[in-house]
C-alpha positions, -999 to 999 in steps of 0.1 A, spaced: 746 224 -566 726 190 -564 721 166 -533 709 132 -530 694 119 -502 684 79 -499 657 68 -469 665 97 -452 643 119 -429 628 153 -428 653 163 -406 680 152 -425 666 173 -461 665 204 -438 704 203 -425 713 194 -463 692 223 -477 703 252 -447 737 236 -455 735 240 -490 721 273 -486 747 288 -468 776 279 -497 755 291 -524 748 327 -506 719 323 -484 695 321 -515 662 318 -493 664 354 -481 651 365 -516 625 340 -516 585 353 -517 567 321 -514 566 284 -505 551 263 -537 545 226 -526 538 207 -561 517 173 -554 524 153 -586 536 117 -598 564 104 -615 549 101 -648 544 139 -643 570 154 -624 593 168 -648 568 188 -663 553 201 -636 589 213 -619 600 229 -649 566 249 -654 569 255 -615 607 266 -622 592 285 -649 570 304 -629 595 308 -600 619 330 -624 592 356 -614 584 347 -581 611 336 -566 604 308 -542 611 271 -529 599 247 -544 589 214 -529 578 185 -553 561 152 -536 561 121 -553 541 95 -539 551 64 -545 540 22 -533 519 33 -502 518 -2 -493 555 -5 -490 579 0 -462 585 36 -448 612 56 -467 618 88 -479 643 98 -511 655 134 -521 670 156 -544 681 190 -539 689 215 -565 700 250 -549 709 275 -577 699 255 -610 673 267 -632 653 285 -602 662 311 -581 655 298 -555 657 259 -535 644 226 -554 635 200 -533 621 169 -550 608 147 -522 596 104 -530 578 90 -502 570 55 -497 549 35 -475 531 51 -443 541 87 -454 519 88 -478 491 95 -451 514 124 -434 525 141 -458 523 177 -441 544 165 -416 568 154 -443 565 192 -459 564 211 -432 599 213 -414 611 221 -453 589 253 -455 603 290 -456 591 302 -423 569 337 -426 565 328 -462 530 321 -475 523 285 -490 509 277 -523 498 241 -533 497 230 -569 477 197 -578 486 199 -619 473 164 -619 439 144 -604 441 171 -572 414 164 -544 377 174 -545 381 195 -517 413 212 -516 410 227 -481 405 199 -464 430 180 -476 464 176 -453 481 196 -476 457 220 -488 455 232 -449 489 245 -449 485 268 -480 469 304 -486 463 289 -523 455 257 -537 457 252 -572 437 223 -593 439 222 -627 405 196 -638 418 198 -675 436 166 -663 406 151 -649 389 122 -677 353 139 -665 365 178 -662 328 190 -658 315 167 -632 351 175 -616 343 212 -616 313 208 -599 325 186 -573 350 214 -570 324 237 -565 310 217 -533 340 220 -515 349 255 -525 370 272 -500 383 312 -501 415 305 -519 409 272 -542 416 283 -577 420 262 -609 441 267 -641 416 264 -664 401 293 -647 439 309 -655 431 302 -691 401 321 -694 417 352 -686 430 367 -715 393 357 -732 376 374 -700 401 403 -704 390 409 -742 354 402 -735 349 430 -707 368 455 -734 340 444 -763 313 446 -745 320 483 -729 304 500 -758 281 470 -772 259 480 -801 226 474 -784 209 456 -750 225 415 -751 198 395 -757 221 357 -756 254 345 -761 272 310 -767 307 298 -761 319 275 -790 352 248 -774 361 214 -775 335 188 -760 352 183 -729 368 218 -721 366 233 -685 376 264 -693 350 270 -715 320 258 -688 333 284 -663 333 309 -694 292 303 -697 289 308 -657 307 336 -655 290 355 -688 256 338 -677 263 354 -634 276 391 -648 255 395 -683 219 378 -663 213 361 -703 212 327 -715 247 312 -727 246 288 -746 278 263 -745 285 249 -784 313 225 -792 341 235 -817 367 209 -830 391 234 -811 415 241 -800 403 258 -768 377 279 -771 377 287 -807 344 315 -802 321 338 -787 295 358 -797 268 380 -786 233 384 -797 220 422 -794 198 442 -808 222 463 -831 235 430 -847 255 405 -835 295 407 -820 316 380 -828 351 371 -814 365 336 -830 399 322 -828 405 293 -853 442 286 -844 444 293 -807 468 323 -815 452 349 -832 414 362 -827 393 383 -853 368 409 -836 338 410 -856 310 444 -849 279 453 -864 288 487 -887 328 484 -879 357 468 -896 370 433 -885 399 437 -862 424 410 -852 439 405 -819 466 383 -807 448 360 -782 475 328 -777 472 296 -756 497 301 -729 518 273 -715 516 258 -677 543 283 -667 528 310 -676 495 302 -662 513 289 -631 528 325 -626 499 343 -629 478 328 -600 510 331 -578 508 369 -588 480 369 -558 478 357 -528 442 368 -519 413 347 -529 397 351 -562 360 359 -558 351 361 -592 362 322 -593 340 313 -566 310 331 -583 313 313 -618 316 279 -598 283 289 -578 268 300 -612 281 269 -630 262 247 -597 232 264 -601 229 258 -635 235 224 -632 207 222 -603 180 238 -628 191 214 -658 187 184 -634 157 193 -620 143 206 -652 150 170 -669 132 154 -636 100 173 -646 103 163 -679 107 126 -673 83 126 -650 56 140 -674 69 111 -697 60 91 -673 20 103 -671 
C-alpha cells in the first residue's frame, strides 16, 4: 500500500500511517527499532533501499527526511509505503522552508513509541552527532565520512564531539579486516616490532585501522597508500619474519606466515546494507570505536606538534 501526502502536517502522516496500519495487519507490533535516515534527494533512493535492506533483518520503521529550499514557504510532502519491500512502515518525509530548523518535531509524533531510535547520516552528517536535533532523539547515530571530500579531517572533527553511541560506517567496514587480524595475530611468530596499512589515499577506514592496531598492539603503524580498492594490505614486522595479509581485488585475501603455506581467505567489500545491518545489530555503544578515534586524535596531536618543533628549528 502507498500514500501520498501534499503540504500536509505531522498529524496528518500519523492518522494515514495508524490508518494504513490497521488494513495491512497492524505491521508495527513486529517492529524492533525506529531508523530515521537524514539524506537528500540526490541520495535518497539509495539510502532507503540499503535502509530497506537492512530492515529485512531488523524489522523497523523507517523514516526518510529530505530537506529541501529552507528559504521557502513552510510545507511538508509524504509518502507512505506500508508492506512493500520492508517489513515494516516507510515514511519518506520532504520538508520545506522553516522546518528545516525543527526537524525533531517533525520526526517525533511518527516514532514507534518504546522503540529505541537510530539515526543514519549516509551523507555530509553533523560534526557532532549528539548535539544535533536529531541526533538527541536516537540511542545510535550513524556517520558514514567516506562521503565527506576531506574524510580524515572529518574523522577527527568526529572525534571532538564523540558521544557514547556515535558510530561510523567506515568503522563497519573495518570489521571483517579487524576480525581476521585478531585471528592472525593469536599465535604470531615472534614479539611485533611495526606494522603498516596499505589503502587508497583518502580512505577512512583505513586511518581508524592504524589507531586501533597502534592503541591495542602499543607499535608504530605506518599508513601506506595502495591504488585500492579499500585496504588492499597489512602486514606485521616481528622477529620470526614478517606476516602479511593482502587483498588485491577487494574479494579475496592471501594470508602470508613466516615457515607456513599461503592461505587464502574470502575477505569481500560489503555493500551499505549490509554494513547498515550490522551496527543496528547493537544498540549499546561501541567502545572500541571511541578508543581508535581518541588514538587516531592523539596521533594527530603529536604529528602537529612534532612538525611545530621542527619548523621552528628551521626557523633558528
Amino acid at each position: 500500500m502507498r500514500i501520498e501526502l501534499s503540504d500536509t502536517t505531522a498529524s496528518a502522516v500519523r492518522s494515514a500511517l495508524i490508518r494504513a496500519s490497521q488494513q495491512m495487519g497492524g505491521l508495527t507490533t513486529g517492529v524492533v527499532l525506529n531508523l530515521i535516515v537524514m539524506t537528500d534527494e540526490g541520495e535518497q533512493y539509495d539510502a532507503m533501499k540499503s535502509a530497506a535492506q537492512a530492515s529485512r533483518e531488523h524489522p523497523c520503521q523507517i523514516i526518510g527526511v529530505i530537506a529541501r529550499k529552507p528559504r521557502g514557504p513552510r510545507r511538508l510532502d509524504a509518502e507512505i509505503a506500508v508492506g512493500e519491500n520492508a517489513p515494516g512502515q516507510i515514511v519518506l518525509l520532504r520538508i520545506y522552508g522553516e522546518l528545516n530548523d525543527h526537524v525533531d518535531s517533525v520526526v517525533t509524533p511518527l516514532l514507534v513509541a518504546d522503540t529505541p531510535v537510530v539515526i543514519w547520516w549516509p551523507g555530509e552528517g553533523p560534526e557532532a552527532p549528539a548535539d544535533d536535533p536529531l541526533g538527541v532523539l536516537g540511542q545510535r547515530r550513524i556517520t558514514d565520512v567516506a562521503a565527506s571530500d576531506d574524510p580524515r579531517g572529518r574523522l577527527l572533527a568526529l572525534a571532538a564531539g564523540y558521544r557514547p553511541g556515535d558510530t561510523d560506517l567506515s568503522w563497519a567496514r573495518t570489521t571483517s579486516w579487524r576480525s581476521l587480524l585478531a585471528a592472525t595475530l593469536d599465535r604470531p611468530p615472534g614479539q611485533i616490532y611495526e606494522a603498516a596499512v596499505g589503502a587508497e589515499r583518502d580512505n577512512p577506514s583505513a586511518e581508524l585501522m592504524v589507531a586501533w592496531l597502534a592503541g591495542r598492539l602499543g607499535i608504530p603503524v605506518r599508513r601506506e597508500v595502495s591504488d585500492g580498492p579499500g585496504v588492499t594490505e597489512v602486514s606485521f614486522l616481528t622477529d620470526g619474519g614478517k606476516i602479511v595479509i593482502s587483498r588485491a581485488d577487494g574479494r579475496n585475501a592471501t594470508l602470508s606466515r613466516p615457515g607456513e603455506p599461503d592461505r587464502h581467505v574470502a575477505l569481500h567489500r560489503r555493500e551499505t546494507g549490509e554494513l547498515l545491518a550490522e551496527e543496528l545489530r547493537r544498540l549499546d555503544p561501541d567502545e572500541v570505536y571511541g578508543e581508535a578515534l581518541a588514538t587516531l586524535v592523539a596521533a594527530a596531536d603529536y604529528a602537529a606538534k612534532a612538525q611545530a618543533t621542527a619548523d621552528l628549528a628551521d626557523e633558528e
